[in-house]
N, C-alpha and C positions, 0 to 999 in steps of 0.2 A: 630200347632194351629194358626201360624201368617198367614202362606198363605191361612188356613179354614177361619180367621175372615179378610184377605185382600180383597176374592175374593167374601163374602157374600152377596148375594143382589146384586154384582154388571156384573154376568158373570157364564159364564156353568164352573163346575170342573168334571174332571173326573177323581176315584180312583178306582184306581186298587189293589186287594190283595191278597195273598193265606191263609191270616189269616181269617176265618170265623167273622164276625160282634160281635158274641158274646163270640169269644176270647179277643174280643181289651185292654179289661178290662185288662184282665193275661199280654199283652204283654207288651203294654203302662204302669202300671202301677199305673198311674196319674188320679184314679176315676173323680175327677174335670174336668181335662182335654178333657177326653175321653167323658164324657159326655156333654159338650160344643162343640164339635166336630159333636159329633154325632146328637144335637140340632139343628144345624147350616146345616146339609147335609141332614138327612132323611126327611125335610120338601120339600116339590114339588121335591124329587127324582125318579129315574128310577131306580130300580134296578133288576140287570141279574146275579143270582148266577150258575155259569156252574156248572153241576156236572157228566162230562165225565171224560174220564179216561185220566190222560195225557199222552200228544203226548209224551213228553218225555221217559216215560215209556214205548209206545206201538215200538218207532225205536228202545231203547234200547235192547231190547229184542227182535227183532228180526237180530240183527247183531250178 
């Protein structure tokens, strides 16, 4: 949350996750929190949800 409300308004953040948006609740914990967070980033956001299969999975399996 300090680095969501350091960089607010003032500069680009980019987050990366493999937790879906509407797990953050379950993971984080901190309803407050999470939704101060998410106030603060969905507003003039881009967002790119990839939903291929991962890479990691696809070399694993074929070694």
């Amino acid at each position: 949350m300090e680095i969501i409300e350091d960089r607010h308004g003032k500069g680009s953040v980019i987050i990366t996750s493999q937790v879906p948006v509407n797990k953050w609740h379950d993971i984080i914990g901190e309803k407050k929190v999470v939704d101060a967070i998410l106030d603060r980033i969905i507003l003039g956001a881009h967002r790119l949800e990839l939903k291929e299969e991962s890479l990691r999975k696809t070399k694993s399996a074929s070694n």
